[in-house]
N, C-alpha and C positions, 0 to 999 in steps of 0.2 A: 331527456327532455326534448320537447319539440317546440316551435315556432312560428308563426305566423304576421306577415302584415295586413291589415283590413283599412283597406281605402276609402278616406273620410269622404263624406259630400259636400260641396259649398261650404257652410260656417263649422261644418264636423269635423274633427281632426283626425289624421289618420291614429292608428291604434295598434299596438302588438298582445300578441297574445302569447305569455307561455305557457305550455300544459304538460306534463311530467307523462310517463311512462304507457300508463292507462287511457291519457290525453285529458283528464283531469285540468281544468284550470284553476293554476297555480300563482299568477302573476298578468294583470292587465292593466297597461299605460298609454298614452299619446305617444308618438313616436320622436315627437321634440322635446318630450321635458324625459331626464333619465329616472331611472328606475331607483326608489328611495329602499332605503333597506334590504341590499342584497344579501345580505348573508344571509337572510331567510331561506332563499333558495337556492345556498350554496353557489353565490355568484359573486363572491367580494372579491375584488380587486383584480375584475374583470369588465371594468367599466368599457374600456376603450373597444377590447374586442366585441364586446358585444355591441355596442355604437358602428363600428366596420360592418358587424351583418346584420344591422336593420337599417341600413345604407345602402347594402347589394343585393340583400333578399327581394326574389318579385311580390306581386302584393297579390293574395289570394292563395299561396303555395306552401302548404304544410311543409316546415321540413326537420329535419335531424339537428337538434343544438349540441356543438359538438366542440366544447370550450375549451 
């Protein structure tokens, strides 16, 4: 799975995107409210770490979700 931040404008809020293998999107949220329903995408009770890298990841940089 991959990852991305997309930086909001004025009253837009920034935004993450995840997108699975083929780069598929799989998963699209605000950056401040968390992700409902993780086990969909095989992400439960991976809150936290996933919160640490959409805090460090730069904004605009596909990268490697590597949980």
């Amino acid at each position: 799975m991959y990852i991305i931040k997309v930086k909001g404008k004025t009253i837009i809020p920034d935004y993450i995107q995840i997108r699975d293998e083929n780069f598929v999107l799989v998963a699209y949220f605000r950056a401040d409210r968390p992700l409902k329903k993780m086990e969909r995408f095989g992400l439960q009770g991976k809150e936290e770490e996933l919160k640490e890298i959409i805090a460090s990841i730069p904004y605009g940089k596909l990268q490697k979700l590597e949980l």
